[in-house]
BALOVO-508696 format. One record per residue: residue number from 1; x, y, z of N, C-alpha, C in turn. Coordinates in pm, 1 decimal. Layout:
<rs>
  num       n_u       n_v       n_w      ca_u      ca_v      ca_w       c_u       c_v       c_w
  NUM         X         Y         Z         X         Y         Z         X         Y         Z
...
</rs>
This chain:
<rs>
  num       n_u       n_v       n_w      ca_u      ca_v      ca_w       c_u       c_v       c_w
    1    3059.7    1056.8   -1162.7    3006.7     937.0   -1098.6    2869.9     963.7   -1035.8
    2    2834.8    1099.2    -942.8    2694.4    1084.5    -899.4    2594.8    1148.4    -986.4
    3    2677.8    1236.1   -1089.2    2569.8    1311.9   -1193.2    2451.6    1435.6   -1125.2
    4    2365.3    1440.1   -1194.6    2264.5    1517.5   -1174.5    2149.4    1409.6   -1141.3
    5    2128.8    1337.5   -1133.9    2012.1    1242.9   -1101.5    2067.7    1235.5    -921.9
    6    2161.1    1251.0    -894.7    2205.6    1175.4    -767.7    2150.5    1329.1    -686.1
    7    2182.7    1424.2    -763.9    2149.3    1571.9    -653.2    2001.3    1560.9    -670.9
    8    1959.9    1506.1    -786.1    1749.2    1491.9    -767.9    1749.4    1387.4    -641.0
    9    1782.7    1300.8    -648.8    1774.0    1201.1    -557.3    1756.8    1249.8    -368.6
   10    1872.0    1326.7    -395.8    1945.5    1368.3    -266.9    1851.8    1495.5    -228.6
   11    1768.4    1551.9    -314.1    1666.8    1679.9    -295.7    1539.2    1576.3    -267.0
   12    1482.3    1501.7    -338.6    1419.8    1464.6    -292.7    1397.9    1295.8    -115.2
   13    1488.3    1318.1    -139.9    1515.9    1202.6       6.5    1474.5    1347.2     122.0
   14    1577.6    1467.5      98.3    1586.8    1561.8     196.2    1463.1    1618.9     218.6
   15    1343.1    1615.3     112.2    1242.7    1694.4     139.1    1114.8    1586.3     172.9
   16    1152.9    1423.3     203.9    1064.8    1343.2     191.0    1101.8    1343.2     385.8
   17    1234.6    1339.8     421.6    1259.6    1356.5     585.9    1201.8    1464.5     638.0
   18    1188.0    1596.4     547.0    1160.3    1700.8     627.4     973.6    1688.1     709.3
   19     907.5    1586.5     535.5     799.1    1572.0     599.2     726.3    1502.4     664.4
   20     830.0    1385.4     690.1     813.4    1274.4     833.0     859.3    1361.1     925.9
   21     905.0    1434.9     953.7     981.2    1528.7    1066.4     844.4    1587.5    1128.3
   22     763.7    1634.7    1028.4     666.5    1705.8    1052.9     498.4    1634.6    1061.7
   23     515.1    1582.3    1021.1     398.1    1455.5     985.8     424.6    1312.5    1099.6
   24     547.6    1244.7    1117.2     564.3    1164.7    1200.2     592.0    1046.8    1045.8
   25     659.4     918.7    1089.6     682.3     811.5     965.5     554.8     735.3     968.4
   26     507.9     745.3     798.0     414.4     673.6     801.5     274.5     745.0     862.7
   27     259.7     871.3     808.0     135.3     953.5     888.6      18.4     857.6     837.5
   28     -91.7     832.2     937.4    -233.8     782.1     874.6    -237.2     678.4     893.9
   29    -131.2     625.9     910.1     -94.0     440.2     937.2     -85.9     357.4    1070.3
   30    -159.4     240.3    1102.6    -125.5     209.5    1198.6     -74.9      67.9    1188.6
   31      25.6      54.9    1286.4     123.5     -64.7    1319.9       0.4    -153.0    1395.1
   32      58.8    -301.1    1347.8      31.3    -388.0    1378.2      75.9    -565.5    1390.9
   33     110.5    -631.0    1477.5     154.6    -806.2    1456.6      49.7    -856.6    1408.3
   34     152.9    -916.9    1284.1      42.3   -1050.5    1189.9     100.3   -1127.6    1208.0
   35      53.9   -1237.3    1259.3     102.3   -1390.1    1297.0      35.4   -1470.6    1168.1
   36     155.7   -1501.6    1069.5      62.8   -1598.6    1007.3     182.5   -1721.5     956.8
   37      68.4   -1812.3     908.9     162.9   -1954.0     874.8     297.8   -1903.8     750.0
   38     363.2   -2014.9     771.0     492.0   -1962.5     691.9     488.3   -1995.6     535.1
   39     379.3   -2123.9     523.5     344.5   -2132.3     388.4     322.5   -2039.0     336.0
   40     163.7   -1957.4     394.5     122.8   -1829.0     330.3     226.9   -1731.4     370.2
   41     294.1   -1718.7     422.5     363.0   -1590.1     355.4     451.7   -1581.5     239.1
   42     504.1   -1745.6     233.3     574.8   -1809.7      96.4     468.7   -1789.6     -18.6
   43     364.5   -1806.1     -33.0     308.1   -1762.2    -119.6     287.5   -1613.6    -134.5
   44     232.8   -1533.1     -74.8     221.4   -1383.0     -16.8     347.0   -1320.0     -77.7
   45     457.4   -1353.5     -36.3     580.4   -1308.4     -90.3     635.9   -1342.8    -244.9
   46     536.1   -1429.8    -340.9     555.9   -1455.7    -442.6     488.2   -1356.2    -529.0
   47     346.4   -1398.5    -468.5     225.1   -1290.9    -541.6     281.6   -1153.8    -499.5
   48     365.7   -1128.4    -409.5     413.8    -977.8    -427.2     531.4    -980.9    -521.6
   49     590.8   -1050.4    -506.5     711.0   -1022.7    -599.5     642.9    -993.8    -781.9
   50     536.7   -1098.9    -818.1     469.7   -1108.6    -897.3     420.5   -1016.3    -969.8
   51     391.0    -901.5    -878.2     305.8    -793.3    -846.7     412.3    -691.4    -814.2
   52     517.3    -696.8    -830.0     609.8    -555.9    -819.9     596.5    -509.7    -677.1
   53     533.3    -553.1    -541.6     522.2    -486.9    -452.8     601.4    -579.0    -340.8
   54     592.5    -510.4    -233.6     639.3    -563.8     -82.9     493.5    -656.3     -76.4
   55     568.5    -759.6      87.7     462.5    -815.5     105.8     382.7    -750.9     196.2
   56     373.4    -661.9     242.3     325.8    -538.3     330.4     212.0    -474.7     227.4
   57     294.0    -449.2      81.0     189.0    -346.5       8.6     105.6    -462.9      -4.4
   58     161.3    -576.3     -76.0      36.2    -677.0     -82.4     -86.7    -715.1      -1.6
   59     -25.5    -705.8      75.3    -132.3    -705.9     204.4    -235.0    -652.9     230.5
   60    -183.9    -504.4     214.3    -315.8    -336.8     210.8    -369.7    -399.4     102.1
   61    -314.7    -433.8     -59.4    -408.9    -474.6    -163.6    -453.4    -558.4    -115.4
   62    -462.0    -648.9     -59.6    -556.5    -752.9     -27.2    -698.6    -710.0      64.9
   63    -647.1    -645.2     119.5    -728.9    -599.6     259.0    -815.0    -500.9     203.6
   64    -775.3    -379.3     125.0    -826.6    -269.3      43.6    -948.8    -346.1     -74.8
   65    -916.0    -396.7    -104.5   -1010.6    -493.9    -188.0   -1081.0    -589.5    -137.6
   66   -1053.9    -639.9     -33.1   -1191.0    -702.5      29.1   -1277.8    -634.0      83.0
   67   -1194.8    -500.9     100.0   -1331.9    -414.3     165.2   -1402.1    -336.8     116.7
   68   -1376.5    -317.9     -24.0   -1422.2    -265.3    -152.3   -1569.9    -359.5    -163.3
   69   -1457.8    -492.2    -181.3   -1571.8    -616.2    -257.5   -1714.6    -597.5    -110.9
   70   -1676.8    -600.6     -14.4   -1770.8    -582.4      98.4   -1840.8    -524.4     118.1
   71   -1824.6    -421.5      32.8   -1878.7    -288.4      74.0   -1904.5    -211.0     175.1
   72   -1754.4    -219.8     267.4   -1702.5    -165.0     382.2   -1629.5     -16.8     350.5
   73   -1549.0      13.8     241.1   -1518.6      99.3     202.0   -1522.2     163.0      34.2
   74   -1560.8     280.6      46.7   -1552.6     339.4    -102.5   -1430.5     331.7    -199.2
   75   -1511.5     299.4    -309.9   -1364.5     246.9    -432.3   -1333.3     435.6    -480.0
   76   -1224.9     476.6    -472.3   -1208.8     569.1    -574.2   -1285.5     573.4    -745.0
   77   -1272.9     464.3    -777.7   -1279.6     425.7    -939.8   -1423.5     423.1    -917.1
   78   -1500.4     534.2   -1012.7   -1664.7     530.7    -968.7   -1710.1     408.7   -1077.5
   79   -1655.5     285.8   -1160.7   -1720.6     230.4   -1211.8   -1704.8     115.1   -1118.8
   80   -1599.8      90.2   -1043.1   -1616.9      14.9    -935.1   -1735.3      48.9    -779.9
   81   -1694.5     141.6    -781.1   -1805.4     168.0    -699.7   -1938.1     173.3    -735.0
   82   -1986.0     138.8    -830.2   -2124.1     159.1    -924.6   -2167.6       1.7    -877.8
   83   -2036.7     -73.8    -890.8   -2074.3    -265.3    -904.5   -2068.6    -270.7    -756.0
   84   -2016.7    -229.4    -665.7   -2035.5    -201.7    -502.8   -2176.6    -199.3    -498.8
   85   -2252.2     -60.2    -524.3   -2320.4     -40.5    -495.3   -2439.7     -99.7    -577.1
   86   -2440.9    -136.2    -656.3   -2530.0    -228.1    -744.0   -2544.4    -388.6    -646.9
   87   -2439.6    -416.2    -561.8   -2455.6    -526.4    -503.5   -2495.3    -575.0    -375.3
   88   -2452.7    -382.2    -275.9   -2455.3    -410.9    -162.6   -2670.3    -367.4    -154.4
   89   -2690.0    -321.3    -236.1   -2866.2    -258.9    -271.0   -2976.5    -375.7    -250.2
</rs>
């Protein structure tokens, strides 16, 4: 019944606690209240579902990409960052 996938499972859960133990949950991240209308999160929660993600990850994508498009922060992807910087010039 639990197989060999369940002891991968169970190795990796154990070594993902050890490094919140050591790191803290969520290292790099900071908490915050978003107050927003209930429409948009009805939508928010679609386009995530849409999108394979939480409405949380959706969110960072949203936010991560406006600040790309802004040219507030660096894109990993240097052909994106090429059109960044071709725009913010």
């Amino acid at each position: 019944m639990w197989g060999k996938r369940s002891a991968a499972y169970f190795k990796y859960w154990h070594a993902l606690s050890i490094i919140q133990y050591y790191k803290g949950p969520m290292a790099g991240k900071k908490n915050f209240v978003l107050r927003i209308d209930e429409d948009m999160y009805k939508a928010l929660e679609k386009w995530a579902g849409d999108e394979f993600r939480s409405v949380n990850g959706q969110i960072e994508w949203i936010i991560d990409r406006a600040l790309k498009d802004a040219g507030r922060k660096k894109s990993n992807d240097p052909i994106v960052q090429k059109k960044i910087d071709k725009n913010t010039t």
